[in-house]
C-alpha positions as CSV (number, residue, x, y, z in Angstrom):
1,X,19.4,4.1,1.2
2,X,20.7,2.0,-2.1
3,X,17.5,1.4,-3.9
4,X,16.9,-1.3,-6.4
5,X,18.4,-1.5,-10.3
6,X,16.7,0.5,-12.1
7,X,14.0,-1.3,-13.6
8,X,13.1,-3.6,-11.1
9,X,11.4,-1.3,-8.9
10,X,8.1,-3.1,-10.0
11,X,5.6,-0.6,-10.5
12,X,4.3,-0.6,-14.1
13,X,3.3,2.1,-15.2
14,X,3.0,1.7,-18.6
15,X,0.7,-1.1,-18.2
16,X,-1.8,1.3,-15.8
17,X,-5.5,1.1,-16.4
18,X,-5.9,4.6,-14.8
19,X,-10.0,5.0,-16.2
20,X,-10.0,1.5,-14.6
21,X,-9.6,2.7,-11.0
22,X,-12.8,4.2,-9.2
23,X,-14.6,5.0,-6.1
24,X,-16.4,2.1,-4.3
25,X,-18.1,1.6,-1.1
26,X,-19.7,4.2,2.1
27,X,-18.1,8.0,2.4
28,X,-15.2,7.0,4.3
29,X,-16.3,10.4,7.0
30,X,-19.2,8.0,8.0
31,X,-16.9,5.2,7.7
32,X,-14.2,6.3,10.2
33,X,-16.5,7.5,12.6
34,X,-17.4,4.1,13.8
35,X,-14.0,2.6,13.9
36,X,-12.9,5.5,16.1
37,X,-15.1,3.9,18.8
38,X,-12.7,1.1,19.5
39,X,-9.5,2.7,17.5
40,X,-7.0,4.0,19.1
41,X,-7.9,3.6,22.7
42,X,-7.4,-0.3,22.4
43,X,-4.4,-0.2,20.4
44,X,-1.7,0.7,22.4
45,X,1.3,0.5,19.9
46,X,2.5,3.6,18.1
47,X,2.6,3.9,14.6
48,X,5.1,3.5,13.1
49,X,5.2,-0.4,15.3
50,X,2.0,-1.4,14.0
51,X,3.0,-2.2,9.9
52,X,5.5,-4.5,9.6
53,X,8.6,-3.6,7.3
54,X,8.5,-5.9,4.2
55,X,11.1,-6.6,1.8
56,X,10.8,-7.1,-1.7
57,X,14.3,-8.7,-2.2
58,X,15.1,-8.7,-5.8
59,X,11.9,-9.2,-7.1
60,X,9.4,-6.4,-8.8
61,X,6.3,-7.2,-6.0
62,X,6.3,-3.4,-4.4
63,X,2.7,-3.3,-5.5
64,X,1.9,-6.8,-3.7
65,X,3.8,-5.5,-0.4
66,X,2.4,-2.0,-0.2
67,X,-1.1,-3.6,-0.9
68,X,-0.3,-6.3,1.6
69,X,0.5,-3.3,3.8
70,X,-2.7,-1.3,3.1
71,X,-4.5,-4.8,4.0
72,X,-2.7,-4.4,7.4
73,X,-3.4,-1.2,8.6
74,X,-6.8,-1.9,7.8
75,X,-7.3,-4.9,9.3
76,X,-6.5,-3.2,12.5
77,X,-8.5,-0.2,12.0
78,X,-11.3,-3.0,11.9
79,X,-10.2,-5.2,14.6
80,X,-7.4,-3.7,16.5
81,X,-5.6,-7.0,16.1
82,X,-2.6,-7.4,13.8
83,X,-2.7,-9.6,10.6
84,X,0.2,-10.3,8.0
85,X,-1.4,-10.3,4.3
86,X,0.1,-11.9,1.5
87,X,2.6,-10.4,-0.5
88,X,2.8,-12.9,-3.3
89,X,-1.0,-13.0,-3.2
90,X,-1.2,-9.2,-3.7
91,X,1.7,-9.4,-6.5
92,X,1.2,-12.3,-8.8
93,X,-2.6,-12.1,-8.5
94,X,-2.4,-8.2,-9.7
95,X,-0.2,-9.5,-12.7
96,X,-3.2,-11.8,-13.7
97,X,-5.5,-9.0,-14.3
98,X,-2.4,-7.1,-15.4
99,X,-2.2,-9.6,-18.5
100,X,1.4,-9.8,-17.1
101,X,1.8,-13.4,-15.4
102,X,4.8,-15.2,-15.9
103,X,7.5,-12.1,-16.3
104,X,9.0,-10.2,-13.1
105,X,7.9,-7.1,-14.5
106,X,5.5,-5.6,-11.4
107,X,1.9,-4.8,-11.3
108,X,-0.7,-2.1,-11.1
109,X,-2.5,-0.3,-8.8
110,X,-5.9,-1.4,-11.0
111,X,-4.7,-5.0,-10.9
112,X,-4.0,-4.6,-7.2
113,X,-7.6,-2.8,-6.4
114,X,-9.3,-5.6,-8.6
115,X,-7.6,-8.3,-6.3
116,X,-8.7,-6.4,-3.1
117,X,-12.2,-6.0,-4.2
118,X,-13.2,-8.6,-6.3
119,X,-10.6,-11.4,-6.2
120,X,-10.0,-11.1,-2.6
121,X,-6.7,-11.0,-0.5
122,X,-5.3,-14.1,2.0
123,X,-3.0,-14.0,4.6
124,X,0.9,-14.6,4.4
125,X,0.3,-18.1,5.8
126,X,-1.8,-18.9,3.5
127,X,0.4,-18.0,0.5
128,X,3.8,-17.2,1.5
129,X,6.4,-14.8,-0.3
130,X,8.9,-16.4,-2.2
131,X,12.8,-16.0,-2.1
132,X,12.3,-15.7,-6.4
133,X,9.8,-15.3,-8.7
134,X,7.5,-18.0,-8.5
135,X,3.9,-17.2,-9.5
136,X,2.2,-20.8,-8.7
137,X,-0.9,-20.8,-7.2
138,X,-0.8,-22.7,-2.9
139,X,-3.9,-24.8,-3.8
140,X,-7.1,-24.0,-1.8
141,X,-5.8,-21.1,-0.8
142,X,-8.8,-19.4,0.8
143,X,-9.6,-15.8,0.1
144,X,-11.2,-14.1,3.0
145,X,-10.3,-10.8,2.8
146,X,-11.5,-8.3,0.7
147,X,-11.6,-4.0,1.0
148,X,-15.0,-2.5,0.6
149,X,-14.1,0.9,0.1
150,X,-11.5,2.6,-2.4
151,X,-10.5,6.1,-3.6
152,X,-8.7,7.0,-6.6
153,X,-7.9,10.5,-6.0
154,X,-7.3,13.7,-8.4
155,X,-5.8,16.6,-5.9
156,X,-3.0,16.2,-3.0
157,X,-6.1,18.1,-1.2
158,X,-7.8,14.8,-1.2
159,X,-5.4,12.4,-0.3
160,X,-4.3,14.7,3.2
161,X,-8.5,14.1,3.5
162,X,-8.0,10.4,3.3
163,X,-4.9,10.6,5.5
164,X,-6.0,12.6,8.0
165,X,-9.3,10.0,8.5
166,X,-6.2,7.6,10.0
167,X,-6.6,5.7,6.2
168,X,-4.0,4.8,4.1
169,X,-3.3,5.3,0.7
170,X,-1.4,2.9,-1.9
171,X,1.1,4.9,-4.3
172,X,1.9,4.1,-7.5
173,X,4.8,6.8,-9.0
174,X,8.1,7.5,-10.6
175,X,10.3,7.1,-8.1
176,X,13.8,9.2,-8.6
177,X,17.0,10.3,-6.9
178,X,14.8,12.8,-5.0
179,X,12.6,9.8,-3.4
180,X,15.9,8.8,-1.6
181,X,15.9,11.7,0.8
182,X,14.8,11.0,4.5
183,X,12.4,13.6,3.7
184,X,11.3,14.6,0.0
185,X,9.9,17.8,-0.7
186,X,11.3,18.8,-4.1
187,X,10.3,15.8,-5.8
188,X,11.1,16.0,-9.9
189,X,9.6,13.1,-11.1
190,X,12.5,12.0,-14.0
191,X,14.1,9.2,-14.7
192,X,14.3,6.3,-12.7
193,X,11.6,3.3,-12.3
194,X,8.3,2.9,-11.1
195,X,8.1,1.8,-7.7
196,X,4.6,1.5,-5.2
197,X,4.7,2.2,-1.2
198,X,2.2,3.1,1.1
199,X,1.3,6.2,3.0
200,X,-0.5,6.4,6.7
201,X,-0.2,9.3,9.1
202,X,1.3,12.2,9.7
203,X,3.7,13.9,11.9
204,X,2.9,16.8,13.7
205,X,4.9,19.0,11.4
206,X,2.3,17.8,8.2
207,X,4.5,15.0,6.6
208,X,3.2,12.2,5.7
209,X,5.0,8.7,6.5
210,X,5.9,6.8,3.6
211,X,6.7,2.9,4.1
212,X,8.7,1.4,1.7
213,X,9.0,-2.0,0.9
214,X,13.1,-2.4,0.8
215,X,14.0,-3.6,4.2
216,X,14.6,-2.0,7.7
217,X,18.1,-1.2,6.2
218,X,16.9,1.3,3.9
219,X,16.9,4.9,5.4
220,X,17.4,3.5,8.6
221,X,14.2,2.3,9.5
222,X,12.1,1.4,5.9
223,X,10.3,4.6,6.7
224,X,10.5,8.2,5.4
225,X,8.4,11.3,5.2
226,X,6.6,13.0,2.2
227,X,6.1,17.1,2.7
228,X,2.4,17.9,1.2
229,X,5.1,20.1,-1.2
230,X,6.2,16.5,-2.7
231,X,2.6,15.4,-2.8
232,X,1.2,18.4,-4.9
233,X,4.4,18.1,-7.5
234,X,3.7,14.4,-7.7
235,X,0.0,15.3,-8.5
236,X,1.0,17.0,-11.8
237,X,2.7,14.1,-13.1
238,X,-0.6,12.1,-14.7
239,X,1.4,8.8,-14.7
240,X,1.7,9.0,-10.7
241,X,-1.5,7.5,-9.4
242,X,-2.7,7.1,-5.5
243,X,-5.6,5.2,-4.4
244,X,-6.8,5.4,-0.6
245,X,-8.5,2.3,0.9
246,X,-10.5,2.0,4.2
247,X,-11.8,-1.5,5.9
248,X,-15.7,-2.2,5.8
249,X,-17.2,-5.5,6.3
250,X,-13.4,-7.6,6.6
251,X,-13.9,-11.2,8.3
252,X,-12.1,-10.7,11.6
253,X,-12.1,-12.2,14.8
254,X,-13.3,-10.3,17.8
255,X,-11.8,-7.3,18.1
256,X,-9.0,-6.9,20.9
257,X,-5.7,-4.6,21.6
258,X,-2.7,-5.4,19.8
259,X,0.3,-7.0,21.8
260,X,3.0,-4.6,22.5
């Protein structure tokens, strides 16, 4: 469970646009109603099999890989077919809106909503990650992708709303000794780095899964659990910011169960 140095965590969150982030698209209720037609009775895999476990390496792209992972999960609400997004896409892209191209510094959760609702998002293919920083552009790198609907939210009430719909949220917070812990419920919120993951689902006991973006190796799996204890103490920090997204209107394929 060795995190990165300090300072290379990659969420900025001194350069936030917080009054930047807002709500866009259909009341995600409605939304989720219609996915649940097809989702889950043709996806057979259990979570947590269906998001694949990135790794950031040494670079500060944990907003780019927990975007990339938001892009996955709903890509499959939408489809029930698996799709890896781009990482370096999600990262360097954010950093352009970010005003922060050109320095291994991280990103923001604004830059990284602006690139999945206006820019647009591509596939790992299309613009693979890179062993080192290396923001250059794959020319003709084609854009697809995009997220209708986004939620900045104010309360923990709200998020465990958005999580319990089966959507998944994109975190942007301090991230401390107590984030370490296989599961965090007394979550402090001093010192360390900024650092962005993604939250989808719940276990039966009311944690929320947290997926990381530092390997399989770290905590075993790249997965822990938040208690909805952790989520209301990082709510009082203003700094710590969580956006849910949901899939509406995604280019896809026909829809079809995932492979096991």
């Amino acid at each position: 469970m060795t995190p990165l140095p300090q300072g290379r965590l990659g969420y900025a969150i001194a350069h936030e646009k917080i009054n930047q982030l807002i709500f866009n698209g259909t009341d995600p209720a409605v939304l989720m109603s219609q996915f649940r037609e097809t989702y889950p009775p043709q996806n057979p895999v259990a979570f947590p099999d269906v998001v694949p476990i990135l790794d950031q390496g040494q670079q500060g792209s944990c907003q780019g890989n927990a975007l990339a992972n938001v892009f996955a999960i709903c890509y499959m609400l939408h489809t029930a077919q698996l799709e890896i997004f781009s990482r370096a896409a999600g990262y360097y892209l954010a950093q352009q809106k970010d005003g922060l191209a050109g320095r291994d510094v991280g990103s923001t959760l604004s830059g990284g909503q602006w690139v999945a609702q206006t820019h647009g998002m591509c596939t790992e293919d299309d613009w693979p990650y890179p062993a080192r920083y290396d923001n250059r552009e794959p020319a003709g790198t084609p854009y697809n992708y995009k997220l209708a609907v986004s939620k900045p939210f104010t309360t923990a009430a709200e998020l465990l709303a958005w999580i319990d719909l089966g959507l998944p949220v994109q975190t942007g917070i301090i991230w401390d000794s107590t984030c370490n812990q296989e599961v965090v419920d007394n979550y402090r919120g001093a010192g360390g780095g900024g650092h962005s993951t993604t939250l989808w689902n719940k276990r039966p006991n009311g944690n929320v899964y947290n997926i990381n973006s530092w390997g399989a190796g770290w905590n075993g799996d790249g997965i822990h659990e938040w208690t909805p204890n952790a989520i209301e103490r990082m709510f009082r920090i203003r700094s710590n910011v969580f956006v849910g997204y949901a899939p509406a209107n995604m280019l896809h394929p026909e829809p079809g169960p995932i492979e096991p």
